[in-house]
ROLOFI-538459 format. One line per 10 residues: their letters; for each residue x, y, z of C-alpha. Coordinates in steps of 0.05 Angstrom, whole numbers, plus 5000, padded with zeros to 4 digits. Layout:
<atoms>
a = X,Y,Z ~ ...
</atoms>
This chain:
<atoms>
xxxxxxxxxx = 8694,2997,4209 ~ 8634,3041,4211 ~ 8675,3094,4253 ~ 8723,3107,4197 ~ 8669,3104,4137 ~ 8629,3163,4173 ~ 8691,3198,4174 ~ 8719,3191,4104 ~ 8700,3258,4080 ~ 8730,3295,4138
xxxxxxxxxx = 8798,3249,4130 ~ 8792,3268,4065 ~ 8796,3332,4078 ~ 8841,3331,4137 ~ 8898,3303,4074 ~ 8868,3347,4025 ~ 8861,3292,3975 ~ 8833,3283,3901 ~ 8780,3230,3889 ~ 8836,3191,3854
xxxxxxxxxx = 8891,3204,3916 ~ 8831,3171,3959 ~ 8822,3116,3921 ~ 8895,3103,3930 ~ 8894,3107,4007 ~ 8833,3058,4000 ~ 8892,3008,3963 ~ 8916,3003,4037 ~ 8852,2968,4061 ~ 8851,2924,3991
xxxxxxxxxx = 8919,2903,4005 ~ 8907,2888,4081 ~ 8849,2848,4071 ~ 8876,2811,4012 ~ 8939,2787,4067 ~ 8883,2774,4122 ~ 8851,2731,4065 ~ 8909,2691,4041 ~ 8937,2673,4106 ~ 8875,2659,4143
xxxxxxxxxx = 8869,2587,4112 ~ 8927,2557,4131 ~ 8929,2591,4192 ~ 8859,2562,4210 ~ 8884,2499,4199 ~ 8946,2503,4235 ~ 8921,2534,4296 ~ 8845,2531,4296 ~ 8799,2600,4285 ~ 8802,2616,4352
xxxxxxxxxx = 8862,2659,4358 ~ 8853,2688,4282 ~ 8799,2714,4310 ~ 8828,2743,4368 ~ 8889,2762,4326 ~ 8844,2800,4278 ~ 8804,2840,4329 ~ 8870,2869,4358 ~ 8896,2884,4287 ~ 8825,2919,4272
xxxxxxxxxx = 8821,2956,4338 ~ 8902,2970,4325 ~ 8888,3004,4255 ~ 8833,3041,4281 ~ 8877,3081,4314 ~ 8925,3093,4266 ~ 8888,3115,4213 ~ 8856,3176,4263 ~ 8934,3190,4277 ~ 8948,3193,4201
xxxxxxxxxx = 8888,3233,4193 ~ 8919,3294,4243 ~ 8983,3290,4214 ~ 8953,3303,4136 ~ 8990,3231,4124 ~ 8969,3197,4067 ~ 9016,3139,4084 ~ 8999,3134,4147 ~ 8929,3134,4138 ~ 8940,3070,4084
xxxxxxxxxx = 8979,3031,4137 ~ 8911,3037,4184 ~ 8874,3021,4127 ~ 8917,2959,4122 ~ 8916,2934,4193 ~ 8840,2943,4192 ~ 8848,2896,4127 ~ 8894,2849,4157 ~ 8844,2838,4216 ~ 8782,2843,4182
xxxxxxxxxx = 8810,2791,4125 ~ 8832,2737,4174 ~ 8782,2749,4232 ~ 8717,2750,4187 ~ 8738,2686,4151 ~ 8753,2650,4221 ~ 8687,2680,4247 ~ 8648,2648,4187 ~ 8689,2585,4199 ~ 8657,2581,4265
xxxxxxxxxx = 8597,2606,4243 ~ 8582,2554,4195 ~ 8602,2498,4248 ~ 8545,2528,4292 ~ 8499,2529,4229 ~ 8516,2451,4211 ~ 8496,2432,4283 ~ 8439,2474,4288 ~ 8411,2450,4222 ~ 8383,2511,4207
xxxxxxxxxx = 8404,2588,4171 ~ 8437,2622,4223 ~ 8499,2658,4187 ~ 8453,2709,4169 ~ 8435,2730,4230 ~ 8508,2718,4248 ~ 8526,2768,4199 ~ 8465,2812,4238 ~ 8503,2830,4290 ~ 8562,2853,4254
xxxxxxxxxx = 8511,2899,4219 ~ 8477,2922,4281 ~ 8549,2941,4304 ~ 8555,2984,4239 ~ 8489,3013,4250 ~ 8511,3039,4318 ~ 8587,3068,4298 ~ 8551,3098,4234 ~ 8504,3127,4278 ~ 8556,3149,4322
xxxxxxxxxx = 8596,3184,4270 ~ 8554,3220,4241 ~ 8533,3252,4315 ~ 8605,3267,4321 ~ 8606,3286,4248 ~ 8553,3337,4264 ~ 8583,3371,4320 ~ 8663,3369,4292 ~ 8689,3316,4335 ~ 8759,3303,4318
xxxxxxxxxx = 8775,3246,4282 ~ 8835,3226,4320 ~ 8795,3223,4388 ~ 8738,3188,4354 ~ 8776,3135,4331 ~ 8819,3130,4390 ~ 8757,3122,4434 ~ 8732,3064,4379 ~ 8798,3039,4399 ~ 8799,3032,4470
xxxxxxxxxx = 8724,2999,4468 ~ 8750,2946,4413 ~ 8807,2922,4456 ~ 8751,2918,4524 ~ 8705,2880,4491 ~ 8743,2835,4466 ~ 8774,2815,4526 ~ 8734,2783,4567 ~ 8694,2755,4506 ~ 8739,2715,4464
xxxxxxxxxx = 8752,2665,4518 ~ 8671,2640,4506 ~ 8691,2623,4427 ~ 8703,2554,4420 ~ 8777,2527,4413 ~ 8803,2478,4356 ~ 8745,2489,4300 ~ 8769,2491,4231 ~ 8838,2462,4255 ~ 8860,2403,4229
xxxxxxxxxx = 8895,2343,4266 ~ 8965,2320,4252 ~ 8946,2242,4244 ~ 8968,2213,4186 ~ 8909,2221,4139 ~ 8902,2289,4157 ~ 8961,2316,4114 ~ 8938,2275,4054 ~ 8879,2292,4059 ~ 8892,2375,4063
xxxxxxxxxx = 8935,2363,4009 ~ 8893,2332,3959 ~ 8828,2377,3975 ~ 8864,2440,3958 ~ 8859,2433,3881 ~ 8802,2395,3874 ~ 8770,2455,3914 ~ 8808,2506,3861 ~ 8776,2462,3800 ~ 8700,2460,3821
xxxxxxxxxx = 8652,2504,3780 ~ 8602,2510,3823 ~ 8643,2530,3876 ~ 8671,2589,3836 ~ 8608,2601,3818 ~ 8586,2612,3886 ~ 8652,2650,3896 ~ 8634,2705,3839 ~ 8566,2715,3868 ~ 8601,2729,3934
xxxxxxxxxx = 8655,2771,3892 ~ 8601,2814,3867 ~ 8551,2824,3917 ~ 8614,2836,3975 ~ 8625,2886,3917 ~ 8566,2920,3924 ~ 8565,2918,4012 ~ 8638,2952,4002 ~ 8626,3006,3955 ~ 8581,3032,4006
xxxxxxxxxx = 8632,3016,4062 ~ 8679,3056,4019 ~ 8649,3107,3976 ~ 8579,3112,4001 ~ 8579,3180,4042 ~ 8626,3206,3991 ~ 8575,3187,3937 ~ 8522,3228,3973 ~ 8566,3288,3981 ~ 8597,3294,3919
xxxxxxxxxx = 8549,3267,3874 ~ 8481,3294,3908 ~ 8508,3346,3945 ~ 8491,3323,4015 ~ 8528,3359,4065 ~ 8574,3313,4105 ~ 8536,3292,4166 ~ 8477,3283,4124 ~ 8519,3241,4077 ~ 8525,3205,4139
xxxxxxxxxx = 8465,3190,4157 ~ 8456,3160,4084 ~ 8503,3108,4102 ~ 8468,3100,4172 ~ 8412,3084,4138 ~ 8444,3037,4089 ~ 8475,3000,4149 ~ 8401,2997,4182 ~ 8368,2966,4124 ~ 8431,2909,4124
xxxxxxxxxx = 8414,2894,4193 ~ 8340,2885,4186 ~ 8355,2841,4116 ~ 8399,2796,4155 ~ 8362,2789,4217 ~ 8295,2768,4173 ~ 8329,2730,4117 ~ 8348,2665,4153 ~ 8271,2660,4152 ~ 8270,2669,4078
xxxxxxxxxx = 8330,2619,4071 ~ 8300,2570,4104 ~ 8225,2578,4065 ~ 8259,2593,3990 ~ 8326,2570,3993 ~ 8394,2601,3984 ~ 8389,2606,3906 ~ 8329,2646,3914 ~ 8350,2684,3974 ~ 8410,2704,3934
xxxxxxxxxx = 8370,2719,3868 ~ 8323,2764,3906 ~ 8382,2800,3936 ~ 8425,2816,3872 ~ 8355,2841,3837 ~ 8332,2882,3901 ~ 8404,2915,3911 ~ 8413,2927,3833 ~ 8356,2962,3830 ~ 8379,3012,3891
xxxxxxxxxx = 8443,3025,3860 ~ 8413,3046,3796 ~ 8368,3092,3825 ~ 8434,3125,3859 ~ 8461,3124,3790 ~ 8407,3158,3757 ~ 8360,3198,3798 ~ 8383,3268,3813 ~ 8336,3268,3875 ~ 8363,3268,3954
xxxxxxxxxx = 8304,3237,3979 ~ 8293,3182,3920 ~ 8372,3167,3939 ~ 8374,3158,4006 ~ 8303,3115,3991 ~ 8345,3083,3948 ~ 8395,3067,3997 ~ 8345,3019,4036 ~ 8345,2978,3984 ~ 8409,2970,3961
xxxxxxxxxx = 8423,2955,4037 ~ 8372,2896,4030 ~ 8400,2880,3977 ~ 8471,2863,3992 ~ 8456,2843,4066 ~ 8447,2768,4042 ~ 8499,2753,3990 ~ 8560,2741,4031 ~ 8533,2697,4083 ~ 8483,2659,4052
xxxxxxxxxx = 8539,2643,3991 ~ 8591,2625,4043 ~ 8546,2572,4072 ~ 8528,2550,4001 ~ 8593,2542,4003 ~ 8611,2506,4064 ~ 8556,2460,4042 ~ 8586,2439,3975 ~ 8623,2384,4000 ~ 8677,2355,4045
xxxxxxxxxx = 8726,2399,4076 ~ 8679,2457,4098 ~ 8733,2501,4127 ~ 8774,2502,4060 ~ 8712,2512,4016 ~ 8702,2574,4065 ~ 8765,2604,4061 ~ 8753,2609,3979 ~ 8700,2628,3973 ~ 8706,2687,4023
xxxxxxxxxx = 8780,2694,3979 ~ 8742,2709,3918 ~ 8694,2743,3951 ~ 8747,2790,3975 ~ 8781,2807,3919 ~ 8717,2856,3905 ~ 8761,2889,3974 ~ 8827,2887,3935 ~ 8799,2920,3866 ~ 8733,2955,3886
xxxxxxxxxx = 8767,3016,3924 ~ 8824,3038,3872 ~ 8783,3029,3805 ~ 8721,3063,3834 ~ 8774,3125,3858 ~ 8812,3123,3788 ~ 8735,3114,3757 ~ 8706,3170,3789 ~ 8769,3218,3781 ~ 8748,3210,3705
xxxxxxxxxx = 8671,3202,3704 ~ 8652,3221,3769 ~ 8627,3175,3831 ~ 8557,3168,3813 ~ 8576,3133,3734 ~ 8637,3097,3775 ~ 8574,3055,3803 ~ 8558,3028,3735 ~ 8610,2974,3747 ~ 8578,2945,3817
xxxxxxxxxx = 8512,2948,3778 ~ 8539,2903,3728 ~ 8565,2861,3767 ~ 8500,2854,3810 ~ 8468,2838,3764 ~ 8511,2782,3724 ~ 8507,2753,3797 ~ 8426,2744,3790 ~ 8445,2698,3734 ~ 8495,2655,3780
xxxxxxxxxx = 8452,2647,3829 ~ 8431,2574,3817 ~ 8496,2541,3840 ~ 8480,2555,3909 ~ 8426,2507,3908 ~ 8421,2448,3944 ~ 8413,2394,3909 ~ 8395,2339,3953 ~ 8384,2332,4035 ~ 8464,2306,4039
xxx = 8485,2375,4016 ~ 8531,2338,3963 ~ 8554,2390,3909
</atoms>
């Protein structure tokens, strides 16, 4: 994922498109991750995370790929479809991943999602940091994404055998379809829960507006040149990886409400100053802490919400749903947004929504040792 963000000004150039035309070929990852998300519930439950997670590597590793062949070819459309796949992966593999995740966490008794969710930002830290090298010295895009490519697929291999098989699926006894049947709108009518959801919503919001727009941001509204608009995001990726490494500590000492209260305040206040200060180094500064900011809000609000009663795996898989619709709107509106007011006032919308999310922040407390909602 990393790979492509450090190279969405060049594959912008490379199809010569508008702010507006980008925002479009962004649809293609809205629409792939909103798929990923939609199917990866029942598919859990059918089949186990397991292979999702396998299934969304490939797809990830797949689009990858494409996107660097789209890029060559000036292909808008082809570009989208990469997009997609990456989507499609990302939104079933990430919500089978947390499925599993918050199964270790349960057993463990302890905040480790976090520092699951660590990893996946060290691993943005180091394609980030890897783009912009190759950013620097003209790499093409089609042989830097191939070569992301080919290390996906042999990592994965002899890895996914070592995740654990049948979690999140459930049995075919004869409570068990009852059971899935009757949780599913109880799930859909809980406040709290959708509470927890639009804190997720908005602060996923705010981790993929830098995924999306970030270097583009510092190019077009600070006049970075590219590589250093690069190492912007680099540095953004860094300061996730150190929040989510140290904030299982903080989970554990404060709780998630104030975990997540802390995180919507600190990363509000670094997208304002990106907003609003017309200075490179007060931006990238800035940067850090919207990094921090956002590093915590959609693990520690998925385990708030695994923890909000029975059926973890379903409470999960919506939460991380409405979480991702900030996938399936952020990219187009901040394009069309910034076509008309530029990128830097597009931002105004994340910061709202940041900061409404400081207010929500109390559902994800828990309210007694059972965990009961």
């Amino acid at each position: 994922m990393a790979s492509w963000v450090t190279r969405t000004p060049d594959v912008r150039d490379l199809l010569g498109a508008s702010t507006g035309r980008m925002g479009l070929v962004l649809f293609g990852l809205s629409v792939g991750s909103m798929a990923g998300i939609l199917c990866s519930g029942p598919l859990v439950a059918r089949w186990g995370a397991r292979p999702l997670i396998a299934a969304g590597t490939l797809a990830t590793a797949a689009g990858s790929g494409v996107i660097g062949l789209g890029a060559a070819a000036g292909a808008d459309a082809v570009v989208a479809l990469g997009l997609g796949l990456i989507g499609l992966g990302m939104g079933g593999g990430e919500v089978a991943l947390n499925i599993e995740g918050a199964e270790v966490e349960r057993l463990l008794g302890r905040s480790t999602l976090p520092a699951m969710h660590g990893f996946y930002s060290l691993g943005t830290v180091v394609g980030a940091a890897g783009g912009m090298i190759l950013t620097a010295v003209s790499f093409p895009v089609l042989w830097h994404l191939a070569i992301v490519t080919a290390v996906v697929l042999a990592v994965l291999a002899p890895t996914i055998r070592y995740v654990p098989a049948g979690v999140g699926r459930r049995t075919g006894n004869g409570s068990g379809t009852p059971a899935q049947a009757s949780a599913r709108p109880a799930v859909w009518r809980e406040p709290r829960l959708l509470l927890i959801g639009g804190i997720i919503l908005a602060l996923a919001m705010a981790e993929g507006t830098a995924n999306d727009w970030l270097p583009l941001v510092m190019v077009d509204g600070h006049g970075f040149d590219p590589a250093l608009g690069s190492a912007v995001y680099v540095v953004f990726a860094a300061s996730m990886t150190v929040g989510r490494f140290a904030g299982g500590r903080f989970v554990d000492r404060y709780g998630r409400a104030a975990a997540l209260c802390a995180s919507a305040v600190i990363g509000a206040v670094g997208i304002a100053l990106v907003i609003l200060v017309d200075n490179q180094a007060v931006v990238a500064a800035a940067a850090v802490l919207w990094g921090i900011g956002a590093s915590l809000g959609f693990p520690v609000a998925l385990s708030a919400a695994g923890d909000s009663g029975d059926n973890s795996a379903a409470r999960v898989s919506l939460a991380a749903t409405l979480g991702y619709v900030a996938f399936l709107v952020g990219p187009p509106s901040l394009g069309q947004l910034g076509e008309h007011f530029g990128l830097r006032n597009a931002l105004f919308l994340v910061l709202i929504l940041v900061l409404a999310a400081s207010f929500a922040t109390p559902a994800a407390r828990t309210t007694d040792p059972a965990h009961t909602p």
